[in-house]
C-alpha positions as CSV (number, residue, x, y, z in Angstrom):
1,X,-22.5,-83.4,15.8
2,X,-19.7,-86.0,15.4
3,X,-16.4,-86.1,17.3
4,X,-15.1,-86.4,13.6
5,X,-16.4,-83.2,12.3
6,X,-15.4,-81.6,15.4
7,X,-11.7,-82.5,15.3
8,X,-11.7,-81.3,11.7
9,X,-8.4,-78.9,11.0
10,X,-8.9,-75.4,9.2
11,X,-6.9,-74.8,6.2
12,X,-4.3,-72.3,6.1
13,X,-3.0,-69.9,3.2
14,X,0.2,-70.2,2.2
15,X,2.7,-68.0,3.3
16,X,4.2,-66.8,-0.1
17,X,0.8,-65.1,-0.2
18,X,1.4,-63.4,2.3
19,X,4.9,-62.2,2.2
20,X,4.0,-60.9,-1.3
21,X,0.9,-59.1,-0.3
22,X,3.2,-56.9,1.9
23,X,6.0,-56.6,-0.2
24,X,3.4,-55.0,-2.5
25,X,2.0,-52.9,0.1
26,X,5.7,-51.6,1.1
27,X,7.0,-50.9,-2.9
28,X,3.5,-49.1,-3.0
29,X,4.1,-47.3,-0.6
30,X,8.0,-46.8,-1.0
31,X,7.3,-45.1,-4.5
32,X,4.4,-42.7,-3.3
33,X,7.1,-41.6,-0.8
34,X,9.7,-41.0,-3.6
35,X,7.0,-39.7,-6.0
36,X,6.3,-37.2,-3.3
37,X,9.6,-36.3,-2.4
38,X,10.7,-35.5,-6.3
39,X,7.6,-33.8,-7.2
40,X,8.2,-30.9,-4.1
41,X,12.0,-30.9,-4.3
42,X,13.2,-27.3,-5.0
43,X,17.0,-27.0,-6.4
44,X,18.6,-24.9,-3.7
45,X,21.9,-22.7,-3.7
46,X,23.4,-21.9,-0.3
47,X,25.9,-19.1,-0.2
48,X,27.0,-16.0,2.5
49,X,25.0,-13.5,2.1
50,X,27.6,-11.5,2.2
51,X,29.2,-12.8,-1.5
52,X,25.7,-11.2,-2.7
53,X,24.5,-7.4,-4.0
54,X,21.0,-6.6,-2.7
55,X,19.1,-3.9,-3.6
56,X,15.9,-2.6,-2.8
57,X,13.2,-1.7,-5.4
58,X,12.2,2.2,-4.8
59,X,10.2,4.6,-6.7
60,X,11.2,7.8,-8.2
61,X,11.9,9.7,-11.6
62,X,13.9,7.7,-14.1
63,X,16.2,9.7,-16.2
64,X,16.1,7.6,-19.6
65,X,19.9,7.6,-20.9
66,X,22.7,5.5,-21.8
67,X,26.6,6.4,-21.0
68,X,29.1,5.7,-23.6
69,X,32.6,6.0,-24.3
70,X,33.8,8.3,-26.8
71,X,36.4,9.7,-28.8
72,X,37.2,12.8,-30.3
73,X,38.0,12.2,-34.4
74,X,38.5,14.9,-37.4
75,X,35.1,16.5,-38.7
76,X,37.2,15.7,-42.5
77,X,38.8,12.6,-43.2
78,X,40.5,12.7,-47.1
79,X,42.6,9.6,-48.2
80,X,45.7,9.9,-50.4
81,X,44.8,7.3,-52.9
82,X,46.8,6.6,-56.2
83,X,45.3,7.1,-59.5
84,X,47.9,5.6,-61.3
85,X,50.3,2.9,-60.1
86,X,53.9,3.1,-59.7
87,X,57.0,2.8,-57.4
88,X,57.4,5.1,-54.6
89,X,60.1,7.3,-55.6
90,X,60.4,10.6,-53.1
91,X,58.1,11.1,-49.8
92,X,58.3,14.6,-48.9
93,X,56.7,14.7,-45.8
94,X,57.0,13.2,-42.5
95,X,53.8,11.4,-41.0
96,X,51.7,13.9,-38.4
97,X,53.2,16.5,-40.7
98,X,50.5,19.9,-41.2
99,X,49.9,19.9,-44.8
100,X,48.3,22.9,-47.2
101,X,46.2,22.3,-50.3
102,X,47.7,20.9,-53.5
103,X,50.9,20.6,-51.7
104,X,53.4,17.6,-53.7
105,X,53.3,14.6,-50.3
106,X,54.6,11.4,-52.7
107,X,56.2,11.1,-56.1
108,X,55.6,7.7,-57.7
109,X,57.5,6.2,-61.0
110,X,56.1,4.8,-63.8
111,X,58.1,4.5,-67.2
112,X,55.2,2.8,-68.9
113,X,52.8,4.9,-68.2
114,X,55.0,8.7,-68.8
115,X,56.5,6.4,-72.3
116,X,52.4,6.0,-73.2
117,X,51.7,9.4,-73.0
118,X,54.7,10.4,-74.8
119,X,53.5,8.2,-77.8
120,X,49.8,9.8,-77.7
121,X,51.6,13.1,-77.8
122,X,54.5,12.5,-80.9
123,X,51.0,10.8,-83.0
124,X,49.1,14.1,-82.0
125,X,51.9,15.8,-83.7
126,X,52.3,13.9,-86.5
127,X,49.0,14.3,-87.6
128,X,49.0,17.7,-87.3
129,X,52.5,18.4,-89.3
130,X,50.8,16.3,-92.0
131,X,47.9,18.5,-92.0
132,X,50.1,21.5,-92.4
133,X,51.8,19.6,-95.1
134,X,49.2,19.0,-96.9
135,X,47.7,22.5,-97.0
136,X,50.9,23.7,-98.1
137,X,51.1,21.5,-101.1
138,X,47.3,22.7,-101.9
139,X,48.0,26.3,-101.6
140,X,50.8,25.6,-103.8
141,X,48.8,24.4,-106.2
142,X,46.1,26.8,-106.4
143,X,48.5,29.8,-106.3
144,X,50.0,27.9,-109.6
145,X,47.2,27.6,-111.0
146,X,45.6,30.8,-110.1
147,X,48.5,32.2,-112.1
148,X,47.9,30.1,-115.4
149,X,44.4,30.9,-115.3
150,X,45.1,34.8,-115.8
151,X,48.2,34.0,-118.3
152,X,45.5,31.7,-120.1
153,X,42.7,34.2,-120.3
154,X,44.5,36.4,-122.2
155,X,45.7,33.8,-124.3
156,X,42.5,32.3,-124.6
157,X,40.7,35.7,-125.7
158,X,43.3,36.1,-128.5
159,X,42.2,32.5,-129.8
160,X,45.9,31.1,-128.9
161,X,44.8,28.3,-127.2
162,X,42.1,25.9,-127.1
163,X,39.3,26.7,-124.9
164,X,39.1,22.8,-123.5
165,X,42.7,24.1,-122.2
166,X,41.5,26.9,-120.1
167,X,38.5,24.7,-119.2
168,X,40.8,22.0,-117.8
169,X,42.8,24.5,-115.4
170,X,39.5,26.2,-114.3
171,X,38.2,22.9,-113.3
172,X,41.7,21.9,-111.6
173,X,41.1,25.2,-109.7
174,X,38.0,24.2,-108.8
175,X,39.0,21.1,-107.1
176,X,42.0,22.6,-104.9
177,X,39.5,24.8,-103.7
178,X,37.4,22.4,-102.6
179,X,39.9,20.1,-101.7
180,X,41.6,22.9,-99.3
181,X,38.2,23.8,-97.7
182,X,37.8,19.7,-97.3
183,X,41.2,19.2,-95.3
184,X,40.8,22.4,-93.5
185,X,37.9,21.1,-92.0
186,X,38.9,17.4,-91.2
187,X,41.9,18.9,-89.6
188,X,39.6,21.1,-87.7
189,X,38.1,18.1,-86.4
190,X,40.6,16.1,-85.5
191,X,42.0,18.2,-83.6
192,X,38.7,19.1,-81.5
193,X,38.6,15.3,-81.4
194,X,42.1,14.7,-80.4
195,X,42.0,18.0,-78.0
196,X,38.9,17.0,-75.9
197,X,40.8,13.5,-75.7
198,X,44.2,15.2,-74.6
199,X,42.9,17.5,-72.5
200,X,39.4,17.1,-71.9
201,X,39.0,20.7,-73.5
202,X,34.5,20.7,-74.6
203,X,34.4,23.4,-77.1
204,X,32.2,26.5,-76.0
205,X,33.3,25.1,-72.2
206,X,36.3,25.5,-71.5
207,X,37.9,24.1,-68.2
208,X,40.8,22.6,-70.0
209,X,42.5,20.2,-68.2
210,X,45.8,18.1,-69.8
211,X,44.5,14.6,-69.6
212,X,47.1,13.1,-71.5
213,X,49.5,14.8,-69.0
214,X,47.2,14.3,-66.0
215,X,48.2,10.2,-66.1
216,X,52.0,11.6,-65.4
217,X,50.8,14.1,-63.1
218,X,48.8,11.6,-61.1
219,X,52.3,10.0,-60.1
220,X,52.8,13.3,-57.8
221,X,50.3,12.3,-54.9
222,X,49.3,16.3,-53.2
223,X,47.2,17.0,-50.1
224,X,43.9,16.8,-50.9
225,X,43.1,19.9,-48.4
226,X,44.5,21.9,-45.6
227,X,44.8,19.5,-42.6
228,X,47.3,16.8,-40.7
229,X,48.8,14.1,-42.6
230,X,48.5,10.9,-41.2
231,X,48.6,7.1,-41.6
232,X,50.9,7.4,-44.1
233,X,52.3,3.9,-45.8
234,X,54.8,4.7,-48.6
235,X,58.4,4.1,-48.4
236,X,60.5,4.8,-51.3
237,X,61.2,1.6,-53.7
238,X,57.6,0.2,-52.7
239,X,55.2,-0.7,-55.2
240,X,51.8,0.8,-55.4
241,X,49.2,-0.3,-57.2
242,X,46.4,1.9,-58.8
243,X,43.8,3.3,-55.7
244,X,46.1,2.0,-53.1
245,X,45.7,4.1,-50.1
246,X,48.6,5.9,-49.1
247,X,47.4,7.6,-46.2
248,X,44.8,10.6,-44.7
249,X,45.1,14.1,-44.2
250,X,42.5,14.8,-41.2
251,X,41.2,18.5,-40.8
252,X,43.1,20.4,-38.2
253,X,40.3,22.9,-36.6
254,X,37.5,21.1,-36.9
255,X,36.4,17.5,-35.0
256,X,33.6,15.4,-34.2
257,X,32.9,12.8,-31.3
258,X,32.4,8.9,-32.2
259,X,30.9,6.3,-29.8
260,X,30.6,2.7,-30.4
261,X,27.3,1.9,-28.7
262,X,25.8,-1.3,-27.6
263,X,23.3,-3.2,-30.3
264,X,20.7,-3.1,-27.1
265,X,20.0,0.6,-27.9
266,X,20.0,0.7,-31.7
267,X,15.9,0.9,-31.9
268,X,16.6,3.6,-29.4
269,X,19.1,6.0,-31.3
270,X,18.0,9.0,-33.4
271,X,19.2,12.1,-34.8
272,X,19.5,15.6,-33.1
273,X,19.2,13.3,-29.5
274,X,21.6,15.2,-27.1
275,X,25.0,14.2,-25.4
276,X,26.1,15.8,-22.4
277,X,30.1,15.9,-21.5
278,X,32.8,17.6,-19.3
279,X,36.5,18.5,-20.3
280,X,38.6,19.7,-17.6
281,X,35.7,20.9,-15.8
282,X,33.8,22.4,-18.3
283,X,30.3,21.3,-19.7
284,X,29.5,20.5,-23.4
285,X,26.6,19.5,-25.4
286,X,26.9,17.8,-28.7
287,X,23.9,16.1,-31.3
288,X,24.0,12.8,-32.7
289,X,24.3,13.3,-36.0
290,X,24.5,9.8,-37.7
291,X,23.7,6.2,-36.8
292,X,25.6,3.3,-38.3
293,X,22.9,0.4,-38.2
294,X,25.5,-2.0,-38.7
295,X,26.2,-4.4,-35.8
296,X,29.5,-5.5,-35.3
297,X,30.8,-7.3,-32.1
298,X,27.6,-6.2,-30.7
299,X,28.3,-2.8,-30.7
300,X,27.0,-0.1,-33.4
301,X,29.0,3.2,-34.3
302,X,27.3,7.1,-33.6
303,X,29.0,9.9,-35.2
304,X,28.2,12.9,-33.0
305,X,28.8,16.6,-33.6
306,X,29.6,19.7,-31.1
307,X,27.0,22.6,-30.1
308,X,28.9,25.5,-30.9
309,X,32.3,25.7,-30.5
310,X,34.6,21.9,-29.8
311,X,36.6,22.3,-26.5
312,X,39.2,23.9,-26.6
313,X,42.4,21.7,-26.2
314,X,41.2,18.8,-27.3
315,X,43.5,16.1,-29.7
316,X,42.2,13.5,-32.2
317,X,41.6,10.2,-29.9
318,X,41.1,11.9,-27.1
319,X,38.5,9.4,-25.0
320,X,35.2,11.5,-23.8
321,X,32.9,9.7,-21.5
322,X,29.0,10.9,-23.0
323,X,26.0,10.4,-21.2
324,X,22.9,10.5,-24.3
325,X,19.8,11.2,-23.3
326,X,17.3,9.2,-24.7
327,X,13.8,10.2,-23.3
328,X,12.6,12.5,-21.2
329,X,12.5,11.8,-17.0
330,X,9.4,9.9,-15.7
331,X,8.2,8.5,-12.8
332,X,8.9,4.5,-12.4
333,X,9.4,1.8,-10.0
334,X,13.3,1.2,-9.9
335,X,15.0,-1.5,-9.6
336,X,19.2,-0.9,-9.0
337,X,21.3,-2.0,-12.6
338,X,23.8,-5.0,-11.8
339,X,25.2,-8.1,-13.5
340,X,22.0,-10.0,-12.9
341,X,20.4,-8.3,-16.3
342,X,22.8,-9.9,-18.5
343,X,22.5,-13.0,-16.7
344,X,18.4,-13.2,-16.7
345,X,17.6,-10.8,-19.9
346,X,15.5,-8.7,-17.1
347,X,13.1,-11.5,-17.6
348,X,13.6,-13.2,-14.1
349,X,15.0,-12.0,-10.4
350,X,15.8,-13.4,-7.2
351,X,13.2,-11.7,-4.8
352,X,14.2,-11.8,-0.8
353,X,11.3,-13.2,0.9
354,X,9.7,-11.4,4.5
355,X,12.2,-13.3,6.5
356,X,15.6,-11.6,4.6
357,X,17.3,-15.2,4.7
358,X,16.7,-16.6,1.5
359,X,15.4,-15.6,-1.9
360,X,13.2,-17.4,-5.2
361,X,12.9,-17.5,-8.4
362,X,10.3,-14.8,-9.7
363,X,9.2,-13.7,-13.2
364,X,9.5,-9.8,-13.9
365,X,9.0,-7.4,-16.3
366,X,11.5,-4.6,-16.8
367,X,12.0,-2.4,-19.5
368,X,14.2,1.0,-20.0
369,X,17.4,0.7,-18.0
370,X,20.1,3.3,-17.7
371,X,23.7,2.7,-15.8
372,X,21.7,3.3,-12.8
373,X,18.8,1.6,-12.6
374,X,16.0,-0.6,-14.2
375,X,12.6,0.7,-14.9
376,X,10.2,-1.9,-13.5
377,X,7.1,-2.0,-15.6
378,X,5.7,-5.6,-13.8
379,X,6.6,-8.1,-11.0
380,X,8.1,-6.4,-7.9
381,X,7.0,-3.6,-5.5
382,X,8.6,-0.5,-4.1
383,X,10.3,-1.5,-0.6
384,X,11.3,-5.2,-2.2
385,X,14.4,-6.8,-1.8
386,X,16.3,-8.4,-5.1
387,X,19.9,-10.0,-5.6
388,X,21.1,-8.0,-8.2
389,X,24.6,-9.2,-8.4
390,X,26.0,-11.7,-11.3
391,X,23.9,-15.1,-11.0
392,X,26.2,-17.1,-12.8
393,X,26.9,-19.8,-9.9
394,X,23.0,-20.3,-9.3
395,X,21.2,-19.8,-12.5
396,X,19.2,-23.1,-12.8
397,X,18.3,-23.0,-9.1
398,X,15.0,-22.1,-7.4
399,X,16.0,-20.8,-4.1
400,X,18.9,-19.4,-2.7
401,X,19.8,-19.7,1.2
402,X,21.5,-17.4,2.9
403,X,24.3,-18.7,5.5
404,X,26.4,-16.7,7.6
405,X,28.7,-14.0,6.3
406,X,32.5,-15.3,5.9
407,X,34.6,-15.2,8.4
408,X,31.6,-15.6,11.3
């Protein structure tokens, strides 16, 4: 071989090549690291543990009710409504006043209306005076010619006047007779007419009642029924149109319990389901006896009536705490009630792990609560450990980490 092919040089790569080749190799690598690092990231909330409620899961008979706030109302409500419009002229009672039956509460004035009636009145009696008018001049006529008939008959038999005379004056008789019989009856009937108007008299019924007075009498507002007056909105010079409500009058002895209840339990709530209460000590029972179904502000209304006899003592708005029993006890796995429900729907809770210090995410199934506890149907065991305070502060995390207590 030749010194020349010997002393040959070897041909390098350029550096470029190689500084890019590990650039690659590091941005390659750089993003697995970061892909990594995302992709196991948990979202973690650190807080004293001691800012938390835990409870612990047990097992034992749930008692399926619901406690509600309610208040004692009247059994009777009757409003004081006007029938006829008007200006307030007397109130004779004081609001909270006891009321009887039919007694006068509010006077109203209305010229029109008592100046209407008047009118229907003076025409019912003009009619009628005409009718007796009438009559009179049709008696008068057949008395007259009652008369000339037995004048004429003598007459006639001794030929000293023309029978077409007599026959005129018989058939003139004739025709008052009718004629009376004719306006007796249309008066009859105007007047049944004009009487079932005026006051709503049905013949062969009876009942009469003065409608064409009842308008006027409508302007005395009276107590619908023995009770308390209350609510009452008339002062005198006020205006009042027709069916404005001028107040209640509540019965006295007799009351009822209502409960607005939340819209969660309105599947829940039926009739006859039992409320349990205590007034100074003493136990009562009382039955739901109506369900609103309409929802407003989330809450439902629940009209509830006493076993036997109310308590005694007791005012209208009195507030009664109620516990209503829903369901019958059953064994379930419990889990404590807290804020946490409203936060999660009782769809997700924060489970303590085995070492205490820290707690995740986990999906649960609950179902029946009561102010107590939870009924766990899915998701957590008896002896487990679960925040069950509000979650407001950590409700998109994963994990929550327990530090030390305040203070330490």
């Amino acid at each position: 071989m030749s010194s020349d092919a010997m002393d040959r040089a070897l041909s390098r790569k350029p550096r470029w090549r190689i500084y890019a080749l590990i650039g690659a190799a590091l941005a390659l690598a750089l993003g697995a690291g970061i892909w990594l690092l995302n992709g196991s990231r948990e979202s973690v909330y650190r807080v004293p543990i001691n800012r938390l409620t835990v409870a612990t899961v047990t097992e034992g008979p749930f008692e399926d009710y619901i406690a509600v706030r309610g208040a004692v109302a009247p059994f009777i409500i009757d409003y004081l409504t006007t029938d006829q419009g008007g200006t307030v002229k007397q109130v004779l009672v004081e609001d909270g006043a006891m009321v009887r039956t039919g007694q006068p509460l509010i006077i109203l004035s209305n010229p029109a209306l008592q100046l209407q009636v008047a009118a229907q009145q003076l025409t019912f009696e003009q009619n009628r005076f005409k009718y007796e008018n009438d009559l009179l001049d049709i008696e008068h006529q057949i008395s007259r010619l009652k008369n000339d008939l037995a004048r004429d008959k003598i007459l006639l038999d001794g030929n000293a006047i023309a029978p077409s005379t007599y026959k005129q004056e018989q058939e003139d008789y004739d025709y008052y007779l009718k004629l009376r019989a004719a306006t007796i009856a249309s008066r009859d009937v105007e007047q049944r007419v004009r009487t079932t108007q005026l006051t709503g008299a049905t013949p062969g019924l009876g009942a009469r009642v003065d409608v064409a007075n009842a308008g006027v009498e409508a302007l005395t507002v009276r107590a619908p029924m023995d009770g308390q007056l209350t609510a009452l909105d008339a002062e005198v010079g006020e205006s009042k149109a027709q069916g404005a409500v001028l107040g209640q009058v509540n019965s006295a002895d007799r009351f009822k319990l209502t409960a607005q209840v939340d819209e969660f339990y309105l599947g829940r709530m039926a009739l006859e389901q039992t409320a349990l209460f205590s007034v100074e000590g003493s136990d009562h029972r009382a039955k739901v006896a109506k369900v609103y179904p309409q929802v407003v502000n989330g809450t439902f209304k629940v009209d509830l009536y006493f076993e036997g006899a109310p308590p005694t003592g007791i005012h209208v708005g009195q507030a009664i705490d109620l516990r209503v029993e829903l369901g019958g006890a059953a064994h379930a796995v419990l889990l404590p009630n807290g804020p946490f429900y409203q936060d999660t729907g009782g769809s997700w809770v924060f489970a303590l792990d085995s070492s205490g210090r820290s707690a995740t995410r986990r999906n649960v199934r609950l179902g029946r609560r009561n102010p107590d506890f939870v009924e766990v149907i899915d998701g957590l065991r008896p002896g487990e450990k679960v925040i069950v305070s509000g979650y407001e502060a950590f409700l998109k995390m994963d994990r929550v980490d327990f530090t030390k207590p305040d203070g330490n």
